[in-house]
N, CA and C atoms as an extended XYZ file, in Angstrom:
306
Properties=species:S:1:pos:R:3:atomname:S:1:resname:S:1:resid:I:1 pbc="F F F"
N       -43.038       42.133      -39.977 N   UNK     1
C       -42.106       41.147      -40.508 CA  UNK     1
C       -40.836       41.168      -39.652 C   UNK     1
N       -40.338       39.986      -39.253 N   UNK     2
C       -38.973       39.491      -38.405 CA  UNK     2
C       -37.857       40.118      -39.408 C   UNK     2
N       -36.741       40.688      -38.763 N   UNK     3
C       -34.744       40.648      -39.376 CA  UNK     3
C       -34.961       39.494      -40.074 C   UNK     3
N       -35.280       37.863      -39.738 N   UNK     4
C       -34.905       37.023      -40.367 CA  UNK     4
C       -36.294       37.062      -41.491 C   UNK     4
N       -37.218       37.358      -41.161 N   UNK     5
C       -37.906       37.007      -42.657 CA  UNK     5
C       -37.808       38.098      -43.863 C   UNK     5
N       -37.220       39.882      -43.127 N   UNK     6
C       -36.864       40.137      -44.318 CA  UNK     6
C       -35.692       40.093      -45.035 C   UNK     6
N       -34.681       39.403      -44.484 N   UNK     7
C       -32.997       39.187      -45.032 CA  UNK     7
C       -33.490       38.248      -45.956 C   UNK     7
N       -34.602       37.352      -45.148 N   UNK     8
C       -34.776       35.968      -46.701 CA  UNK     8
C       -35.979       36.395      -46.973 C   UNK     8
N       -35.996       37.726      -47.160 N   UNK     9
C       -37.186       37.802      -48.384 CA  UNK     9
C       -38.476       36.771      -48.055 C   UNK     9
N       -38.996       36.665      -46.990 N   UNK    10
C       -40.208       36.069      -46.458 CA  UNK    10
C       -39.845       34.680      -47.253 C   UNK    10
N       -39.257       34.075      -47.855 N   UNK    11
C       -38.765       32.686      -48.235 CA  UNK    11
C       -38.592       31.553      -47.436 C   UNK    11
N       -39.567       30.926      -47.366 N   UNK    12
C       -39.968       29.831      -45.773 CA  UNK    12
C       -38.322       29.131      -46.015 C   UNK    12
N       -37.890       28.920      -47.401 N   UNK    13
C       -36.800       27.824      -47.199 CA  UNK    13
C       -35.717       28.373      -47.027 C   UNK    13
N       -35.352       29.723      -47.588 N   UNK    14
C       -34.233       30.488      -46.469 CA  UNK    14
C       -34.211       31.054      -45.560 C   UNK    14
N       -35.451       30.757      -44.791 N   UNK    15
C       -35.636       31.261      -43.561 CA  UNK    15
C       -35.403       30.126      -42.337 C   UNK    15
N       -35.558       28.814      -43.133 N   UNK    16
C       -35.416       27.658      -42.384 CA  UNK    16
C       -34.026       27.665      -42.293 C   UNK    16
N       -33.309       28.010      -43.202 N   UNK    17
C       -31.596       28.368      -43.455 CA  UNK    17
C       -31.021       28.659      -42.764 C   UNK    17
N       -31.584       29.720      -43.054 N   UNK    18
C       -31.308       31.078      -41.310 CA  UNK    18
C       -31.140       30.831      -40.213 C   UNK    18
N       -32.220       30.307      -40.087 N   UNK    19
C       -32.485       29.835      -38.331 CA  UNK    19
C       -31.446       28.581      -38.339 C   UNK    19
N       -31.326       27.444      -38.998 N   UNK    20
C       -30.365       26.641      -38.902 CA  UNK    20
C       -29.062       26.987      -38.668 C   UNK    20
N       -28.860       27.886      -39.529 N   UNK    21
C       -27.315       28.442      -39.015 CA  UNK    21
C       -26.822       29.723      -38.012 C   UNK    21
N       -27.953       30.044      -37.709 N   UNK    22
C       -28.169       30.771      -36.067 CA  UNK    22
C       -27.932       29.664      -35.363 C   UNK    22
N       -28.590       28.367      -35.714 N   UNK    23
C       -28.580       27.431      -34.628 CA  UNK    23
C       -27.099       26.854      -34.210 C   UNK    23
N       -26.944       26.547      -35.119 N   UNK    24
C       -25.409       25.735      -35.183 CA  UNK    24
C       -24.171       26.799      -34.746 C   UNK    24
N       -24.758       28.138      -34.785 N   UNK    25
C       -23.637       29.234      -34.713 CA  UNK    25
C       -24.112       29.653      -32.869 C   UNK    25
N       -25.200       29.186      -32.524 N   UNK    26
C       -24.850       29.351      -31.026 CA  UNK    26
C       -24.699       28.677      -30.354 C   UNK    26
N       -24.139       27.178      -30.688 N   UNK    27
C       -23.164       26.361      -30.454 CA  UNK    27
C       -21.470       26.706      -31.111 C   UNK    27
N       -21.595       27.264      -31.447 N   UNK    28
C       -19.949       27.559      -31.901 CA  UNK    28
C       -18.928       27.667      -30.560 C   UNK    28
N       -17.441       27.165      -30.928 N   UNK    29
C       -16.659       27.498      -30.375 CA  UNK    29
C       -16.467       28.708      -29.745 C   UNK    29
N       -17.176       29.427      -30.954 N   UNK    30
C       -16.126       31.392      -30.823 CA  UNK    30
C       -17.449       32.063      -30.111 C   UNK    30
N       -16.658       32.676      -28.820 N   UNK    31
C       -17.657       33.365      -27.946 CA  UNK    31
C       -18.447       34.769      -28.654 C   UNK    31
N       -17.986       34.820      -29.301 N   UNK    32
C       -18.803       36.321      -30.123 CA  UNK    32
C       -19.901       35.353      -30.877 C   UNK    32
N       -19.358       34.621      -32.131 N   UNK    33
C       -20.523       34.275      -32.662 CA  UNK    33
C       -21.818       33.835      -31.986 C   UNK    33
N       -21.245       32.525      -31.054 N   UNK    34
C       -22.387       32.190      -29.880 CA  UNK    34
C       -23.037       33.137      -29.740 C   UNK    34
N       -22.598       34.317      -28.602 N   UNK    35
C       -23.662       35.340      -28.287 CA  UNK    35
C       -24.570       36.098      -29.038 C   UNK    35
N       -23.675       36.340      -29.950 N   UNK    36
C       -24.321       37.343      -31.477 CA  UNK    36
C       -25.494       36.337      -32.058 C   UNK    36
N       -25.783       34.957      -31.972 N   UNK    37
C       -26.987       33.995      -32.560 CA  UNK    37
C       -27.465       34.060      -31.537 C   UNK    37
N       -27.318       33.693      -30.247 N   UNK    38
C       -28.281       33.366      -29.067 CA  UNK    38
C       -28.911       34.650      -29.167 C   UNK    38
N       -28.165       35.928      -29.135 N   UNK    39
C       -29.130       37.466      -29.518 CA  UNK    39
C       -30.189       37.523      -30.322 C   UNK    39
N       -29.499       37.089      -31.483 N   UNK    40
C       -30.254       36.918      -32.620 CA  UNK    40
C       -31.901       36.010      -32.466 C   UNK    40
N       -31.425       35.344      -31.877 N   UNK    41
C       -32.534       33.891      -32.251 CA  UNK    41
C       -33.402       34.479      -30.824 C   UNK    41
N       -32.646       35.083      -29.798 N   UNK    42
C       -34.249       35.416      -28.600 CA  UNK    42
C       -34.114       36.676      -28.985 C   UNK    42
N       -33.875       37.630      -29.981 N   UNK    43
C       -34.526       38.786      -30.400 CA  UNK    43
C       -34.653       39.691      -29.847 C   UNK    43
N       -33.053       39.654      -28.975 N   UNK    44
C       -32.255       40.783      -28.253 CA  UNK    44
C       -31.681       41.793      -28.743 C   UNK    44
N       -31.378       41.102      -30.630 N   UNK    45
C       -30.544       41.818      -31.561 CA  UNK    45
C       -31.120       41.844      -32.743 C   UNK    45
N       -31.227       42.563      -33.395 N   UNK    46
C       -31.211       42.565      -35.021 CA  UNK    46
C       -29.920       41.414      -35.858 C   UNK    46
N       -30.130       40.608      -36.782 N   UNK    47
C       -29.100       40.180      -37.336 CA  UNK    47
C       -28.297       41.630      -38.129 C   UNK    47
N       -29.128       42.299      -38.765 N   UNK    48
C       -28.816       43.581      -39.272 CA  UNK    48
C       -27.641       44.072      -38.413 C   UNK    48
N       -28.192       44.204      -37.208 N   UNK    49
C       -27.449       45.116      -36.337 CA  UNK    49
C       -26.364       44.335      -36.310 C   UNK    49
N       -26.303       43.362      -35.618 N   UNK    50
C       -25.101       42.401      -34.977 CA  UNK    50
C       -24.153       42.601      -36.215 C   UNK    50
N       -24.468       42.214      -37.367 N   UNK    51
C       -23.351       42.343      -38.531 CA  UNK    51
C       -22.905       43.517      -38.626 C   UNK    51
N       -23.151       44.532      -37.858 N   UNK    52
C       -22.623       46.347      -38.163 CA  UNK    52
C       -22.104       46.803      -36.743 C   UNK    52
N       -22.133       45.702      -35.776 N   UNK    53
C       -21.899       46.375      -34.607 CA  UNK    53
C       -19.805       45.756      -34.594 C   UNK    53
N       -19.188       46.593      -33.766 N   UNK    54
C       -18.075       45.939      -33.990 CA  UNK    54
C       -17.209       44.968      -33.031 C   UNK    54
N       -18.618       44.670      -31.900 N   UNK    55
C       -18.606       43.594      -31.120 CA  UNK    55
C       -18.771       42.271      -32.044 C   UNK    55
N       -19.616       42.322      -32.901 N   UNK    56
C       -19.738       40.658      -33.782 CA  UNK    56
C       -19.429       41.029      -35.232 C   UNK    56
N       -19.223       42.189      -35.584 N   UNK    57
C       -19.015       42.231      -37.069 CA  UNK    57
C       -17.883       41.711      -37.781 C   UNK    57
N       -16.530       41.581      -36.796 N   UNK    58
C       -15.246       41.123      -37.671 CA  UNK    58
C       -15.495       39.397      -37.403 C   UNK    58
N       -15.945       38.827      -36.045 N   UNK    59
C       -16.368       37.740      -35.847 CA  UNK    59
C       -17.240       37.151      -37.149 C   UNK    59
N       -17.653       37.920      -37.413 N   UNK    60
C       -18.601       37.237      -39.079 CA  UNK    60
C       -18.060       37.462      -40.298 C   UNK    60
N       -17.389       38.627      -40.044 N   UNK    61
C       -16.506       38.608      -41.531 CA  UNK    61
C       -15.496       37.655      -41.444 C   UNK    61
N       -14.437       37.308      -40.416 N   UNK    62
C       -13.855       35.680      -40.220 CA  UNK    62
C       -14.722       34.971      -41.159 C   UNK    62
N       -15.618       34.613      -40.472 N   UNK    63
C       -16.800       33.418      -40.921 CA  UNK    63
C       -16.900       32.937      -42.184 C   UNK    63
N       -17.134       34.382      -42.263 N   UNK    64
C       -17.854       34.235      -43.775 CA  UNK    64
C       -16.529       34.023      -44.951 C   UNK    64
N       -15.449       34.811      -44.688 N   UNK    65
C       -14.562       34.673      -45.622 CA  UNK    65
C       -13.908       33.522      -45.113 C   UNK    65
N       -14.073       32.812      -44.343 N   UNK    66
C       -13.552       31.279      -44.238 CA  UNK    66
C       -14.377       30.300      -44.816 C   UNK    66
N       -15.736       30.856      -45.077 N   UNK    67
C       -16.444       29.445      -46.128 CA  UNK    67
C       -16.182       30.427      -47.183 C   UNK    67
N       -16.035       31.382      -47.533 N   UNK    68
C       -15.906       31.783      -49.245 CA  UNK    68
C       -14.707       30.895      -49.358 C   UNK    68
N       -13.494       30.859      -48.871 N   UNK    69
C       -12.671       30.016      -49.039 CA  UNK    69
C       -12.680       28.733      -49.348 C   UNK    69
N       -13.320       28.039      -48.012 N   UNK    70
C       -13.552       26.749      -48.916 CA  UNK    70
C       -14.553       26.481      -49.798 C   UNK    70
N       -15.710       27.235      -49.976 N   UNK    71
C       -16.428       26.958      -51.159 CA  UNK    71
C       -15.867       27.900      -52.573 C   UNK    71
N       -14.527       27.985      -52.774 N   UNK    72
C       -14.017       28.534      -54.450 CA  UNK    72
C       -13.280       27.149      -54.140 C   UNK    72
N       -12.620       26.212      -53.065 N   UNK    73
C       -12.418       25.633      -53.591 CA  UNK    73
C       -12.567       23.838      -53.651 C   UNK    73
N       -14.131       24.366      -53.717 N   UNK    74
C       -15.069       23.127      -54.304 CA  UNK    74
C       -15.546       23.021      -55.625 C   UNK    74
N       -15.220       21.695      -56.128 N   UNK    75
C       -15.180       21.752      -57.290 CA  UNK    75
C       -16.931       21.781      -57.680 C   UNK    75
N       -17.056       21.936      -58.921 N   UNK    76
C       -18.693       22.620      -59.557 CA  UNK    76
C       -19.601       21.376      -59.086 C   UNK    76
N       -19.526       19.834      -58.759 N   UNK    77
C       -20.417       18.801      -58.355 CA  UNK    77
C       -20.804       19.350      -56.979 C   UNK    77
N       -19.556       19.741      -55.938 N   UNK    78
C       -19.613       19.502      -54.537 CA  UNK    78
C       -20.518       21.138      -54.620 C   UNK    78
N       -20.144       22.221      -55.372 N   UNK    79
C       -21.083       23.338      -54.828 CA  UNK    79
C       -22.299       22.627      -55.178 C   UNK    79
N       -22.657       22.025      -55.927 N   UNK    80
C       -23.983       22.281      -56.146 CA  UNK    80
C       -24.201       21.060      -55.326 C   UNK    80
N       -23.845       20.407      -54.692 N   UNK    81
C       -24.428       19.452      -53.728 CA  UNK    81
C       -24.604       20.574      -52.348 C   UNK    81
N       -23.877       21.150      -52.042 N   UNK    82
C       -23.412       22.263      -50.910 CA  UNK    82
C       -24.709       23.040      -50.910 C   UNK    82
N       -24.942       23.517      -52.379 N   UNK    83
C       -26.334       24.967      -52.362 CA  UNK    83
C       -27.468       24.082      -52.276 C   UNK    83
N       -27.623       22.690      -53.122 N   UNK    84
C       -28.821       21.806      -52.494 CA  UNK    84
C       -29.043       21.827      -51.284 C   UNK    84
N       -28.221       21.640      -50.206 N   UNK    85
C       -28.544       21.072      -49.127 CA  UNK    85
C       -28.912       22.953      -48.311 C   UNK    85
N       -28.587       23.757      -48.583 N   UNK    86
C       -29.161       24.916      -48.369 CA  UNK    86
C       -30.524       25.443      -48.406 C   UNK    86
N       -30.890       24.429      -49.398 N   UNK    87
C       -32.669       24.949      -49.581 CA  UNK    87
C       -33.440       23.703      -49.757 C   UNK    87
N       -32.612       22.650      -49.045 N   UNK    88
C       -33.870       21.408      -48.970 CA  UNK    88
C       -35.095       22.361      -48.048 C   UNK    88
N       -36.064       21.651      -48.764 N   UNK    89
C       -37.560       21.840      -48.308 CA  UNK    89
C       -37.734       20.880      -47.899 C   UNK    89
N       -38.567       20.781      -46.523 N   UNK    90
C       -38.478       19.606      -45.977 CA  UNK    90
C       -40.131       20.101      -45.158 C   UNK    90
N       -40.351       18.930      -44.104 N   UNK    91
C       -42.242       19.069      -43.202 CA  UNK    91
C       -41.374       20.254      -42.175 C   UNK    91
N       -40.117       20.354      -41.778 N   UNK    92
C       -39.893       21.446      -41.014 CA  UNK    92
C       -40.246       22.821      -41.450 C   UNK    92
N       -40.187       23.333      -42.376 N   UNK    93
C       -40.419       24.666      -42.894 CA  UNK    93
C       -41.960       24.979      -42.541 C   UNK    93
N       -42.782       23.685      -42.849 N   UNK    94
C       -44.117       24.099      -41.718 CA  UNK    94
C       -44.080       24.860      -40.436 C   UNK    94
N       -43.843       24.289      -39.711 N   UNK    95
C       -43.615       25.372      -38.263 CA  UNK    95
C       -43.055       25.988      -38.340 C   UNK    95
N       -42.436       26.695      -39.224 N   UNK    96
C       -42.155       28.380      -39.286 CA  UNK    96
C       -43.248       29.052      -39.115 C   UNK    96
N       -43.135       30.372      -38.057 N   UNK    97
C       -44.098       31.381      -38.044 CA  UNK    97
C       -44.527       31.735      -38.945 C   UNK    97
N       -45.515       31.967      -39.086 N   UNK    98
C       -46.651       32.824      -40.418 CA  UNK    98
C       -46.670       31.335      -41.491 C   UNK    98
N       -46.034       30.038      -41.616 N   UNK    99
C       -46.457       29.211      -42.368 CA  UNK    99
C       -47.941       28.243      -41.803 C   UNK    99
N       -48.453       27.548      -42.862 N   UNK   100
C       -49.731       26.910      -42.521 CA  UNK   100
C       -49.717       26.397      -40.999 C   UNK   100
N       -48.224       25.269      -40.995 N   UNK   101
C       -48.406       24.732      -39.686 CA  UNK   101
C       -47.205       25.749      -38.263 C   UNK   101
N       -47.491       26.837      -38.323 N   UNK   102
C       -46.522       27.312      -37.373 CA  UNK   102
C       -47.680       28.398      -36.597 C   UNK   102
């Protein structure tokens, strides 16, 4: 089993998650995050690791406590439009590894 399939619990639709926001995060502005996903995603790095190392670890704690921020202050419609769009299931989650079509 992959870092990313056991963080999401072998869960094809947070695994599609995952990888989406690896994706979008190695396009980022910030040169740590970039590298720390491009690691991630060609499986240079553990996500595990990268979050404990202290080359990308404060780079993600930024991150992360910058959307805790703006998601306390979204009101209860917009989170739950926000966590929908987190686990749309969609024909992509097929070509995930180990799914029917991947």
């Amino acid at each position: 089993m992959s870092d990313i399939a056991d963080i999401a619990s072998d869960d094809p639709r947070r695994m599609k998650a995952l990888r989406d926001s690896l994706n979008r995060l190695a396009d980022s502005p910030q040169p740590e995050l970039r590298e720390m996903a491009r690691g991630v995603l060609n499986g240079d790095i553990t996500l595990r690791t990268a979050a404990l190392t202290s080359a990308y670890g404060p780079a993600l704690s930024d991150a992360f406590g910058n959307f805790w921020t703006y998601y306390n202050q979204l009101d209860p419609e917009e989170r739950q439009r926000l966590e929908a769009t987190a686990y749309d299931y969609d024909q992509d989650v097929e070509t995930l590894p180990g799914n029917a079509g991947g």
